[in-house]
C-alpha positions in Angstrom: -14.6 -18.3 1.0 -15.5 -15.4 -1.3 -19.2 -15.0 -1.7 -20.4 -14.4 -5.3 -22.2 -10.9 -4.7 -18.6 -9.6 -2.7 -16.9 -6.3 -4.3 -13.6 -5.7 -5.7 -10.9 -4.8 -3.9 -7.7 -3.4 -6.2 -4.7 -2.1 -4.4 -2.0 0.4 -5.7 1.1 -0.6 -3.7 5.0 0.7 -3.2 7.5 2.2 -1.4 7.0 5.9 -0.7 7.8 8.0 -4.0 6.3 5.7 -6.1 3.5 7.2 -7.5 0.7 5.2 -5.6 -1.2 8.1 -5.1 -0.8 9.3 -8.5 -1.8 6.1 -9.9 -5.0 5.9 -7.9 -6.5 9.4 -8.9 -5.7 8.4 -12.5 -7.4 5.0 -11.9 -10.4 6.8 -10.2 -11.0 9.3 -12.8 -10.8 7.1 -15.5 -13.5 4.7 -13.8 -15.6 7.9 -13.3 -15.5 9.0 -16.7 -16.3 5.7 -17.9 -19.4 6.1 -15.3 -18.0 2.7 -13.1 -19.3 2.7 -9.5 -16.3 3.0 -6.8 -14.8 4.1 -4.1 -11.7 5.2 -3.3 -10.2 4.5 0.5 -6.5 5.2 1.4 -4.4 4.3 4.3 -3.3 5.1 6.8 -7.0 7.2 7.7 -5.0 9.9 9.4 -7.8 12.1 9.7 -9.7 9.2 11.9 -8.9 8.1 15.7 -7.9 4.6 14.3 -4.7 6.1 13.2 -3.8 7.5 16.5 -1.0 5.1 16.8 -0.1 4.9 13.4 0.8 8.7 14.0 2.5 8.3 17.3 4.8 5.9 15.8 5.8 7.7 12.3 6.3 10.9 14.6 8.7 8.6 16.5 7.0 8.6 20.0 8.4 5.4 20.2 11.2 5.7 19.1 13.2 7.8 16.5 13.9 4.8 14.3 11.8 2.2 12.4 13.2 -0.4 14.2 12.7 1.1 17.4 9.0 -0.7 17.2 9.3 -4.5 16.1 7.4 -5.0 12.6 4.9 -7.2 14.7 4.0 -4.8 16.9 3.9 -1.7 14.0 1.8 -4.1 11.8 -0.9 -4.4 15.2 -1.0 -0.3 14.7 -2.0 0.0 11.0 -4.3 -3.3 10.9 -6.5 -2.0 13.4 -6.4 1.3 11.6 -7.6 -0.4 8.7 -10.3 -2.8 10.3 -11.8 0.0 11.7 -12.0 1.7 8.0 -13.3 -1.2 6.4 -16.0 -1.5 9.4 -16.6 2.2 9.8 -16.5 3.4 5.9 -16.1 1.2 3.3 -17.3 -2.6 4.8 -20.7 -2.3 3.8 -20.8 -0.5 0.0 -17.6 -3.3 -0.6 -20.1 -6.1 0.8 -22.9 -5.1 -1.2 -20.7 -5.9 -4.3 -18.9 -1.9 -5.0 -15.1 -1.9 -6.2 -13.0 -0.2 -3.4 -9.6 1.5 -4.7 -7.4 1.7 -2.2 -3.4 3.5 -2.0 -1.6 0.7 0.7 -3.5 -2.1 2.4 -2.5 -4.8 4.5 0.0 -4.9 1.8 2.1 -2.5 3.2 3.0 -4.3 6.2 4.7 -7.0 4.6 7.2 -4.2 2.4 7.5 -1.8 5.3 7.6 -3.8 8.4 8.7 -7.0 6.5 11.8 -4.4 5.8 12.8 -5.4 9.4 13.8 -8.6 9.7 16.4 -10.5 7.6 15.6 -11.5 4.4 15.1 -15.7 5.8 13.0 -14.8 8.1 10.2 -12.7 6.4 8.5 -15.8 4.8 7.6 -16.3 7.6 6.5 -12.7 8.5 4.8 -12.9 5.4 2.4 -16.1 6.3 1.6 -14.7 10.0 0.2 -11.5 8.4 -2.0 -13.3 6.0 -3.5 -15.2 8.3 -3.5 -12.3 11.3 -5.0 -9.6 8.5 -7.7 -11.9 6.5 -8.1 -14.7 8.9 -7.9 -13.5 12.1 -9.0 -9.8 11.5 -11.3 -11.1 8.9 -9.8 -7.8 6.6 -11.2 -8.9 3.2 -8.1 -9.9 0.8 -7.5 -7.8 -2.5 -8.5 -9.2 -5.7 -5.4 -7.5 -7.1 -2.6 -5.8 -6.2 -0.4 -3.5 -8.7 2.9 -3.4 -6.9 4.7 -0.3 -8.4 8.6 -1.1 -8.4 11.0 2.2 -8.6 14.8 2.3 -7.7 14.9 3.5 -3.7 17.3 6.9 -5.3 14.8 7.8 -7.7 11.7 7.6 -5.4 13.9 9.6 -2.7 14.6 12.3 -5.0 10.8 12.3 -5.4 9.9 12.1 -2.0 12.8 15.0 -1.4 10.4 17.4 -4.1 6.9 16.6 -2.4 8.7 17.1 1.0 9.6 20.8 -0.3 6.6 21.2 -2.1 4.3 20.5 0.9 6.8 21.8 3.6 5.7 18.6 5.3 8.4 17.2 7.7 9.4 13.7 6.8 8.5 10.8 9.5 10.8 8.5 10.3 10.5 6.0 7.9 10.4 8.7 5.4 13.7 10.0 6.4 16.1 6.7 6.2 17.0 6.3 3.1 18.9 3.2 3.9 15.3 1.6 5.3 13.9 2.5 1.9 16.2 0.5 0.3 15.3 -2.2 2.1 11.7 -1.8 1.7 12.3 -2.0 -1.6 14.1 -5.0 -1.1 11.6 -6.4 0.9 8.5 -5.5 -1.7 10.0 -7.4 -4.4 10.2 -10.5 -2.4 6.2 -9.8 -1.1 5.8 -9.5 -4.3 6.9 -13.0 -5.6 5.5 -14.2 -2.6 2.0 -13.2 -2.7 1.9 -13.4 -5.8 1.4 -9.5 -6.7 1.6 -7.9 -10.7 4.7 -5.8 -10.8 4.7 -2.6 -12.5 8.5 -0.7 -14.0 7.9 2.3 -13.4 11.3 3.6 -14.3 13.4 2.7 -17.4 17.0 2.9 -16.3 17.4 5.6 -14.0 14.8 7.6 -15.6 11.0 7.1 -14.4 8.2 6.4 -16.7 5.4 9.1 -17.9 2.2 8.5 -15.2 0.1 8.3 -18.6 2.1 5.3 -19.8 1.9 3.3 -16.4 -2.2 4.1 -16.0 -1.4 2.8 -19.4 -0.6 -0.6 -18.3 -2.7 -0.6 -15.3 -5.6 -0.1 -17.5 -4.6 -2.9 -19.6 -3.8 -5.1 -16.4 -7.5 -4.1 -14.6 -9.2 -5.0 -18.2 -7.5 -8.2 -18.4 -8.2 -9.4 -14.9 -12.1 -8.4 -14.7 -11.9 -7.3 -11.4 -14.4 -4.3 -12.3 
């Protein structure tokens, strides 16, 4: 049960090349200006230990494929990750009733690793990770989640631009453009499932200004007094 003096927990969500990050430094500054207290988290923490096999397996250590490693075993790698964020950096300013932004959660099992199976058996998926995240983990459960819905083409092509802009190599979820499809797939049916607000953010084939969708967010936030 949620105990009255808890935070806020709001989570930007997506495939990759969807603008979560985006979205979440528009959401932060616009909280800062506005002189809200925050903090903003984002996952996976590749710069801590947790992430260790988070890393192997997008390098493709175990394998050169997403499906090389079973989505329950790849959602054991980034939930540990995350428990030992929330314990390490943001558990206690969250507990003591601060708002935590975050860019993916626990939420981003259930579109990429949910992307796995076929599409009757990842109810199924979906219910285990609830309880194996916030019941089992005891990972506290976002207040909301803004899933950000783009067409898998148009959030390659922008995935293709930071790729060359960054000179990054892509990992191998990154790189299967077939797998982001899915995952796309896959997030709309987390998203009905969990009961997550969807966001457009592209009109056609062409994608929405990032102004107009913190636009909406805003609106969305406001209207849910989650902050």
């Amino acid at each position: 049960m949620r105990r009255a003096d808890m935070g806020s927990l709001i989570v930007l969500e997506g495939i990759d090349g969807s603008g979560k990050s985006t979205q979440a430094e528009l959401l932060c500054d616009r909280l800062g200006r506005e002189g809200r207290d925050f903090m903003r988290v984002s996952f996976p923490a590749y710069n801590e230990p947790s992430s260790a096999l988070v890393r192997m397996y997008l390098d493709g250590q175990f394998g050169a494929a997403p499906s090389a490693v079973n989505p329950y075993a790849a959602s054991a790698f980034f939930a540990v990750d995350r428990f030992a964020s929330y314990r390490r950096l943001w558990g206690d300013f969250y507990n003591g009733g601060g708002a935590v932004i975050t860019d993916r959660y626990t939420t981003s099992n259930a579109i990429h690793q949910g992307a796995k199976l076929d599409s009757g058996r990842r109810v199924g998926f979906f219910g285990w990770l609830r309880e194996f995240e916030f019941e089992l983990m005891e990972l506290p459960a976002p207040d909301l989640v803004l899933y950000m819905d783009i067409p898998a083409q148009l959030a390659a092509r922008r995935r293709r631009g930071r790729a060359e802009a960054t000179g990054a190599p892509p990992d191998i979820h990154e790189r299967d453009l077939s797998y982001l499809e899915e995952c796309r797939v896959c997030g709309l049916e987390a998203a009905e499932y969990y009961g997550w607000r969807k966001i457009q953010c592209a009109a056609g084939r062409r994608p929405r200004g990032a102004d107009d969708i913190h636009g909406e967010i805003w609106s969305i936030i406001e209207g849910s007094a989650v902050i």
